[in-house]
N, CA, C and O of each residue as an XYZ file, in Angstrom:
276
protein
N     204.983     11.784    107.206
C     204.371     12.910    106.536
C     203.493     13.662    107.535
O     202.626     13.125    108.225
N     203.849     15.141    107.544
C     202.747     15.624    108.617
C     202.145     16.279    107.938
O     202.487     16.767    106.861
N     200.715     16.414    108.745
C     199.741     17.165    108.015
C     199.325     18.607    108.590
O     198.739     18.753    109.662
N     199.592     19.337    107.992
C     199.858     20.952    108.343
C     197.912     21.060    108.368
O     197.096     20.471    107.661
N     197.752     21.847    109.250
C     196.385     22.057    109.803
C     196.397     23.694    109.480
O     197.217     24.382    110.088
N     195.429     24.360    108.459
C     195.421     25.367    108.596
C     193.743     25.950    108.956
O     192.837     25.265    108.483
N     193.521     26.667    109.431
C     192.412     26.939    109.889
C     191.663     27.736    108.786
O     190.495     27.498    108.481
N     192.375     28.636    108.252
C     192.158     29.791    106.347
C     191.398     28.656    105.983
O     190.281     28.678    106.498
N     191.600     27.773    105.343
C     190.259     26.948    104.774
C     189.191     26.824    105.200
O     188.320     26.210    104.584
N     188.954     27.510    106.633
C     187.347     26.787    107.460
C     186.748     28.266    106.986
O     185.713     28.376    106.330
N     187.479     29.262    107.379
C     187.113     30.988    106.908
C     186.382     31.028    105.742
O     186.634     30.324    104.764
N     185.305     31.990    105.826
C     184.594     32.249    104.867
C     184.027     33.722    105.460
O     183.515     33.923    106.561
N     184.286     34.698    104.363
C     183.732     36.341    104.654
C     182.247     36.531    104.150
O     181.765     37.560    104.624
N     181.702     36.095    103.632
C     180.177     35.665    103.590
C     179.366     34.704    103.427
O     179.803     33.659    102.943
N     178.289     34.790    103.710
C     177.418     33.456    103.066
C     177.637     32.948    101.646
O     177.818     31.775    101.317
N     177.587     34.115    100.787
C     178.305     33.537     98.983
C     179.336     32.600     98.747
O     179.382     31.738     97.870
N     180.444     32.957     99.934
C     181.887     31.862     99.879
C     181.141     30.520    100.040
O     181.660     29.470     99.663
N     180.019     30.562    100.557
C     179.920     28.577    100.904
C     178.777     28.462     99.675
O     178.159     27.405     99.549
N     178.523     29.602     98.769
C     177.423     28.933     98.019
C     177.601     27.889     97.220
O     176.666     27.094     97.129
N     178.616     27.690     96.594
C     179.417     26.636     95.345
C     180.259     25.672     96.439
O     180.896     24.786     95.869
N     180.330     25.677     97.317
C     181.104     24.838     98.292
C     180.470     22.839     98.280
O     179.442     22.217     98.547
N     181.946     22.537     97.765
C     181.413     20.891     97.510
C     182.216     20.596     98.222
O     183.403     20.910     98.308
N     180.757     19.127     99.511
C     182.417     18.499    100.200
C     181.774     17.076     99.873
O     180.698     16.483     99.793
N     183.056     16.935     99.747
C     183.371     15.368     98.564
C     182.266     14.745     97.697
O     181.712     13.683     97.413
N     182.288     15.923     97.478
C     181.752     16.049     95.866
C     180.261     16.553     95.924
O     179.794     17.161     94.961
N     179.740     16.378     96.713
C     178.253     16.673     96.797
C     177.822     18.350     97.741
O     178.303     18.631     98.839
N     177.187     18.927     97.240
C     176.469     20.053     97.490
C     175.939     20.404     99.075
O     175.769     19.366     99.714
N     175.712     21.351     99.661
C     175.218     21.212    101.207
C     173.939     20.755    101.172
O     173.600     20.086    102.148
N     173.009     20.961    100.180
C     171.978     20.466     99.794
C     171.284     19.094     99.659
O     170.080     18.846     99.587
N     172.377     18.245     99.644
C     172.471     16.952     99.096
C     173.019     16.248    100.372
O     172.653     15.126    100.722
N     174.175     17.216    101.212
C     174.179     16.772    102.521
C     172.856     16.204    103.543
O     172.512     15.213    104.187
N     172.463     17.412    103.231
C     171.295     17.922    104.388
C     170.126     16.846    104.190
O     169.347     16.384    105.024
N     170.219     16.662    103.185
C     168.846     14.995    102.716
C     169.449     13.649    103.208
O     168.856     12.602    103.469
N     170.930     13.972    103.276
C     171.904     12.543    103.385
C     171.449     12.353    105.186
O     171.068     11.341    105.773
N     171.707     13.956    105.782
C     171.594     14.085    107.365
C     170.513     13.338    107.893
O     170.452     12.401    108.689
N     169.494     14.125    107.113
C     167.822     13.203    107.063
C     167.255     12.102    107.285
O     166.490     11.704    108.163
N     167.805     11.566    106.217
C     167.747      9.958    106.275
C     168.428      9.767    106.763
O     167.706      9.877    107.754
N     169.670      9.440    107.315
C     170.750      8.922    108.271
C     169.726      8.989    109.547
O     169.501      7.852    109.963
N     169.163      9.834    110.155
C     168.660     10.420    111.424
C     167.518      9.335    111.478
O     167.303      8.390    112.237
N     166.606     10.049    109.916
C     164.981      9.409    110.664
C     165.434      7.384    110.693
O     164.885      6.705    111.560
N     166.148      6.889    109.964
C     166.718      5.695    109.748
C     167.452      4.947    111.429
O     167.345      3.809    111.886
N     168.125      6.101    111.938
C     168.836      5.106    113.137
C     167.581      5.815    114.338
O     167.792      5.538    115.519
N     166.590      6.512    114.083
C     165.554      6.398    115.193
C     164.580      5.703    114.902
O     163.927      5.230    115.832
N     164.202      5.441    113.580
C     163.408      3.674    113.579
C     164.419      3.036    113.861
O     163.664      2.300    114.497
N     165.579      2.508    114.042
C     166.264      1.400    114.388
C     166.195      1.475    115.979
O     165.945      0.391    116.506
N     166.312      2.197    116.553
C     166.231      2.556    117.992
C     164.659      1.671    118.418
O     164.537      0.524    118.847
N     163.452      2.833    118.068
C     162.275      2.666    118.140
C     162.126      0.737    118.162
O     161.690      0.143    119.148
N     162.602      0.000    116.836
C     162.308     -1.256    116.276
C     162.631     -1.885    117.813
O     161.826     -2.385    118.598
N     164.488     -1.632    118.014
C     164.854     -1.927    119.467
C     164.088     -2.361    120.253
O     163.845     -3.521    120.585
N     163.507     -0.989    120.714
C     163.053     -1.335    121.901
C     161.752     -1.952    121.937
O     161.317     -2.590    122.895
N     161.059     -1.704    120.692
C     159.747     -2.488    120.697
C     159.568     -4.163    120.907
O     158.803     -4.870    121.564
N     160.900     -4.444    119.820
C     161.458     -5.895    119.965
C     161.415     -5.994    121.187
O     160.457     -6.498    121.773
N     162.604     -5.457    121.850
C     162.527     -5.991    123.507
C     161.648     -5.870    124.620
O     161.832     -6.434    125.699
N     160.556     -5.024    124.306
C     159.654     -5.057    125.218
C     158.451     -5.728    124.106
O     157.379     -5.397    124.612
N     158.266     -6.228    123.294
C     157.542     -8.077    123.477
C     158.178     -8.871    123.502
O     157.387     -9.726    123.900
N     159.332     -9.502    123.360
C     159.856    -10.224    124.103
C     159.764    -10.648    125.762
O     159.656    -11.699    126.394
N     159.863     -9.324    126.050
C     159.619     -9.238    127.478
C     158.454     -9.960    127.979
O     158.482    -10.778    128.899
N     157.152     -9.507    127.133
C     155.750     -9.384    127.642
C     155.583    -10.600    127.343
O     154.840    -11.147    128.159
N     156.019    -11.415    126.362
C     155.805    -12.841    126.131
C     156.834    -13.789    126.770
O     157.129    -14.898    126.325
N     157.247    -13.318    127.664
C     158.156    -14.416    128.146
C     157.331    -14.583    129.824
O     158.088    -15.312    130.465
N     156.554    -14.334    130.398
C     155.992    -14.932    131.356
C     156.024    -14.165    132.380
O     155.154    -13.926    133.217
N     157.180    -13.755    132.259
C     157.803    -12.726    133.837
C     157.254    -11.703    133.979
O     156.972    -11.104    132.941
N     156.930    -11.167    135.100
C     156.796     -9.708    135.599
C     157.578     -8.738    135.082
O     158.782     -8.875    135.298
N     157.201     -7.696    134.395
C     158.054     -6.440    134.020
C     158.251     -5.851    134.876
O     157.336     -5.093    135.196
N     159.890     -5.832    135.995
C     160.418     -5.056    137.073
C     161.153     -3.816    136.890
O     161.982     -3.846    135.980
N     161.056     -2.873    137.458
C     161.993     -1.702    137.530
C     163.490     -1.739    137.724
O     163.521     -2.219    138.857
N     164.270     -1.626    137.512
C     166.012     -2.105    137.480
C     166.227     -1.951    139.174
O     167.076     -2.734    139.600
N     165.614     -1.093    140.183
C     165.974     -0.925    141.019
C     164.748     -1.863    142.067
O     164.507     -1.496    143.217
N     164.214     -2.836    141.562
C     163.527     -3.286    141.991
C     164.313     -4.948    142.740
O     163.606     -5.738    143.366
C-alpha cells in the first residue's frame, strides 16, 4: 500500500483555516500545554542528572578532573 503524500493538506490561506484545526483530537491549545510540560519535565530530568552525578562525584573521594586533564 503506498501512501500518496500530498502537500494541499499542510496549505492554509489564513490564520482562520487553522482556527478549528484538531490534530488527533486535541486543539493547538492543548498542544502547546502538552509542549510545556514535556519541556519543563525532560529539563528537570537533565538538571536531576547532572546533580546526581556531580555528588556522587564529590562523595566519592577523588579529585574533580577536567576530561583533558
Amino acid at each position: 500500500m503506498a501512501l500518496i503524500f500530498s502537500p494541499h493538506i499542510f496549505i492554509f490561506t489564513t490564520n482562520n483555516d487553522v482556527q478549528d484545526l484538531l490534530i488527533f483530537g486535541h486543539n493547538i491549545d492543548d498542544w502547546l500545554i502538552y509542549v510545556l510540560i514535556f519541556l519543563g519535565l525532560t529539563s528537570l530530568a537533565f538538571a536531576l542528572v547532572w546533580l546526581i552525578g556531580f555528588l556522587a562525584e564529590s562523595q566519592s573521594g577523588k579529585s574533580i578532573k577536567q576530561p583533558w586533564e
